[in-house]
C-alpha positions in Angstrom: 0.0 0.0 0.0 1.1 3.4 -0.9 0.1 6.3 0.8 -1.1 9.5 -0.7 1.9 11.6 0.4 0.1 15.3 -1.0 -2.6 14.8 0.9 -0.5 13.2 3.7 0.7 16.2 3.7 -2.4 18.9 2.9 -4.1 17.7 5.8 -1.2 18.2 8.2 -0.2 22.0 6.7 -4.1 22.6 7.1 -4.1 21.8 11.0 -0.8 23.9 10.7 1.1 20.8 12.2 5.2 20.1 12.0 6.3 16.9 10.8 7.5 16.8 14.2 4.1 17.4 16.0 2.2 15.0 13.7 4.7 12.4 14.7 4.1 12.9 18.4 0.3 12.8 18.0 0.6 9.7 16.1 3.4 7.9 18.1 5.2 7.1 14.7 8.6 8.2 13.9 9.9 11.5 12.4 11.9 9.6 9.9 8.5 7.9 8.8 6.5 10.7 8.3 9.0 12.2 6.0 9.1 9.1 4.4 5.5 8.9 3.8 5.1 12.5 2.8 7.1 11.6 0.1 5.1 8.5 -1.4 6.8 5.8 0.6 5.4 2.3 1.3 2.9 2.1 4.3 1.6 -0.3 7.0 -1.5 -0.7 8.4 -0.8 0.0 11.7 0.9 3.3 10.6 -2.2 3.8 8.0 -4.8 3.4 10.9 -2.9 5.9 13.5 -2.6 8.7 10.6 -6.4 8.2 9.7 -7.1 8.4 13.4 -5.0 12.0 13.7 -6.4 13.2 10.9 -10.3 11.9 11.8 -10.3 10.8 8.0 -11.1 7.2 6.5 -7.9 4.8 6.3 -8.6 4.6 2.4 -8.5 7.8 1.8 -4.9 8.5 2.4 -4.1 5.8 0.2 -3.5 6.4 -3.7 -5.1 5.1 -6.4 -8.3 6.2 -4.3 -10.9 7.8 -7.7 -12.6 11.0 -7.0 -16.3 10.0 -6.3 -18.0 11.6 -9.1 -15.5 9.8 -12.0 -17.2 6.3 -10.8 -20.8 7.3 -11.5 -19.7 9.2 -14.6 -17.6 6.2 -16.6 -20.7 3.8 -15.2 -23.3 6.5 -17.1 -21.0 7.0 -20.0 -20.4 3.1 -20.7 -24.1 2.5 -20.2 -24.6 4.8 -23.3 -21.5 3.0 -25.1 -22.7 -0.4 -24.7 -26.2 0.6 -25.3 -27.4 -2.0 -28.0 -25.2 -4.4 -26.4 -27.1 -7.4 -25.0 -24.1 -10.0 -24.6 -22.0 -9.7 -21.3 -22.4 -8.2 -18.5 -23.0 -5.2 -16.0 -21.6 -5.2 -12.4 -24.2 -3.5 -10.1 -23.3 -0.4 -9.3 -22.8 0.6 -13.0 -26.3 -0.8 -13.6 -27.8 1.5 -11.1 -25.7 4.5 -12.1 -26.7 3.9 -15.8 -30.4 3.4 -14.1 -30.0 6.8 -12.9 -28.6 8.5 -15.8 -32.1 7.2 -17.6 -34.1 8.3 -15.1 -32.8 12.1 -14.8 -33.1 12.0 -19.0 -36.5 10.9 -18.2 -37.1 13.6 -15.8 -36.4 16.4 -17.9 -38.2 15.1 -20.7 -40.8 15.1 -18.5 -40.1 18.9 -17.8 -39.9 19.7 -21.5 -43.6 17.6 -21.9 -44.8 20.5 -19.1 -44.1 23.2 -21.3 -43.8 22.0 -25.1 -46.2 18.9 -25.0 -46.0 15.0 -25.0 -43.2 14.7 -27.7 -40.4 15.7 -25.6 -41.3 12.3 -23.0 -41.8 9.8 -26.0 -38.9 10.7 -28.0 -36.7 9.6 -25.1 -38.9 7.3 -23.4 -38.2 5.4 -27.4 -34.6 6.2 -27.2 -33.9 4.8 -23.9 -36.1 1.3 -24.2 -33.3 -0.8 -26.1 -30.6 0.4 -24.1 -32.4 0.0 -20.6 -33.5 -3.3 -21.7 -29.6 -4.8 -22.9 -28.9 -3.5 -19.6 -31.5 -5.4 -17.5 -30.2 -8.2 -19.7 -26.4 -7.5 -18.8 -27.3 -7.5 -15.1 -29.6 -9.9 -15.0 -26.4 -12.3 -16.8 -24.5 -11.1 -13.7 -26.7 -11.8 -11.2 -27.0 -15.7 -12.2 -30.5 -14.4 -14.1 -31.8 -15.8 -17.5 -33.0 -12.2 -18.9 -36.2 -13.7 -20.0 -37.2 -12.6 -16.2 -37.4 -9.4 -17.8 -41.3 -10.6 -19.5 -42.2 -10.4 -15.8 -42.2 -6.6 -16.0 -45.6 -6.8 -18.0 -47.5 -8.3 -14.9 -49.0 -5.2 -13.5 -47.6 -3.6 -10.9 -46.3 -6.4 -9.4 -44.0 -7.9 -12.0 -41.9 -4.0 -12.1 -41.2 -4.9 -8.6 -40.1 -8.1 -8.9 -37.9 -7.2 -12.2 -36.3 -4.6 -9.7 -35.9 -6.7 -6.8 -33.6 -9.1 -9.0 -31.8 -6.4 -10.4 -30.8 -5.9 -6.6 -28.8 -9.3 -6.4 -25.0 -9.2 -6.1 -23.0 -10.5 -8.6 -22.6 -14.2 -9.0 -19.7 -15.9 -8.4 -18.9 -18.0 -11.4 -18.7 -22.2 -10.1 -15.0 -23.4 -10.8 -15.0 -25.6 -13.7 -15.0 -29.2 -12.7 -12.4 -31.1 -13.9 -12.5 -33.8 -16.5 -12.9 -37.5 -15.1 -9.5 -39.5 -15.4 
C-alpha cells in the first residue's frame, strides 16, 4: 500500500502541524513521516494511527483512491456506449448509475412535456427502451439471471417490482470448472 503523500501532507499544513508534531500525535517516527510524505510504502498500523490523527477514512490517504463523481460518470457513460449491447455483463453499481442516468433524462423530458407537449417524454422514453433493456439483460447475466425474467415486468404492478428486486442481487460468483474424469 502506498500512501497518498500530497494529501498526507495537505491535511497536516491545514491543521498547521510540524512533521514533528504530527509524529508525536501519532506515536510514529519523524523519519516515517518524511518518508510517507514523500510517497513511501505504508503499514496498516501506521495507516490506521494517521487516519485516526487526521479523523479521515484509512482509504482515503491511500493512492489510487478515484474522486467519487469519476465512478458514476464512466458507469453512465459506458451504459450509453454499450447501449445495443445485449451479450455480457454489468456489475451493479454501474447498472444503477446507468439506471440513474435514464431516469434524470426521463425527468427532464418530463419537464420539456410540461411546457412543449407529449413529444419531448416519448422521443426519449423510445430512445432509452433498447438500451435499458440490454442492460436489465447485462445485469440480469450477472446476477445468475436468465434475462427472460425481464417478461415479468408486463404483470401489472407487481411484476416491475419483482424485475427490480432481482436487479438488486450481487453479482454471481462464477462455479470453478470441474475437472474432466481421469
Amino acid at each position: 500500500m502506498h500512501v497518498n503523500g500530497t494529501r498526507l501532507r495537505e491535511l497536516r499544513l491545514a491543521r498547521q502541524w510540524s512533521q514533528e508534531q504530527l509524529a508525536a500525535l501519532s506515536g510514529l517516527n519523524l523519519r516515517t513521516i518524511q518518508r510517507l510524505e514523500s510517497g513511501a510504502k505504508i503499514s496498516t498500523e501506521s495507516l490506521r494511527a494517521l487516519a485516526a490523527v487526521f479523523e479521515v477514512p484509512a482509504g482515503s490517504l491511500l493512492l489510487g483512491e478515484p474522486a467519487p463523481s469519476q465512478p458514476a460518470l464512466q458507469a453512465m457513460r459506458e451504459g450509453v456506449l454499450r447501449g445495443l449491447e445485449f451479450r455480457g455483463t454489468t456489475p451493479r453499481a454501474d447498472f444503477w448509475w446507468f439506471a440513474l442516468a435514464v431516469a434524470m433524462l426521463l425527468a427532464l423530458a418530463q419537464l420539456l412535456a410540461e411546457a412543449v407537449g407529449p413529444l419531448p417524454l416519448q422521443l426519449a422514453s423510445l430512445l432509452v427502451l433498447l438500451p435499458w433493456l440490454a442492460a436489465c439483460t447485462r445485469r440480469l447475466r450477472d446476477a445468475g439471471f436468465n434475462p427472460w425474467w425481464q417478461l415479468i415486468s408486463l404483470a401489472p404492478v407487481g411484476g416491475i417490482l419483482v424485475l427490480l428486486y432481482l436487479l438488486t442481487y450481487p453479482t454471481r460468483a462464477s462455479e470453478p470448472l470441474a475437472a474432466p474424469p481421469a
